[in-house]
N, C-alpha and C positions, 0 to 999 in steps of 0.2 A: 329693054329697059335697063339703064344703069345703077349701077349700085351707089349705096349713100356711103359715103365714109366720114367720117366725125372724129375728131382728135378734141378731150378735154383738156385745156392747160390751167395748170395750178400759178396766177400770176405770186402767190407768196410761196412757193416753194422754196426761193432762197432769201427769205426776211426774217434776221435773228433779233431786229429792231422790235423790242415792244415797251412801252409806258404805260404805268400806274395811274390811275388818279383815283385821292380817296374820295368819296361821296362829299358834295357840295363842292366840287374843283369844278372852275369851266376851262374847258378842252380848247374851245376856239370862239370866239364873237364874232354875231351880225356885226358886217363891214372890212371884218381881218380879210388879209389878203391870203389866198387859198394856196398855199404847198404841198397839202399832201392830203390822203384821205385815210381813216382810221378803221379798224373791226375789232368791233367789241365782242372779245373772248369771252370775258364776265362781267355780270354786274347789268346795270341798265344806265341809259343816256338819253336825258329829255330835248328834243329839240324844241328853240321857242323861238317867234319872229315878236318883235314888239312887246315882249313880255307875255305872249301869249302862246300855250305851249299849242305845237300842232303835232307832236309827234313823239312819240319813246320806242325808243332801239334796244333790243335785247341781246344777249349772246347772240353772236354770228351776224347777226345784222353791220351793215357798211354805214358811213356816215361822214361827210366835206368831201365826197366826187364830185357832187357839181361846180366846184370851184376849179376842179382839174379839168372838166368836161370844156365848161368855157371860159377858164381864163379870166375869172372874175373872183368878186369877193363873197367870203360866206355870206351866206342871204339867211341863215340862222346861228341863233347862240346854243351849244351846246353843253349841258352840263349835266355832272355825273349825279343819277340820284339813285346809287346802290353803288356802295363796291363792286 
């Protein structure tokens, strides 16, 4: 039988890039064209499609991968409802 070996990597180890937004800022809109993907250190982040929220992101949660995944545009609005 062979052995498993597994290496974790840290994709932000070298990211000194971080921004603020105060509560009621949106981060990014259904339809923006997707650049980058965010991790919310603090605070919480509702996602909503159509005015309709379907999701809230807290500390350490990820949030606009899918737009890097495929090369599209955010498919929700994002906004900040906590510092």
């Amino acid at each position: 039988m062979n052995a498993v070996t597994t290496v974790t990597l840290d994709p932000f180890a070298d990211e000194n890039e971080t921004e603020s937004f105060a509560a009621g800022s949106v981060v990014f809109r259904e339809g923006d064209p997707g650049d980058r993907m965010y991790v919310v250190l603090f605070g919480e982040v509702e996602l909503s499609i159509n005015g309709h929220r379907v999701e809230t992101i807290g500390s350490g949660g990820i949030l606009g991968e899918m737009a890097l995944v495929d090369s599209g545009r955010r498919s929700a609005t994002a906004t900040v409802t906590r510092d």
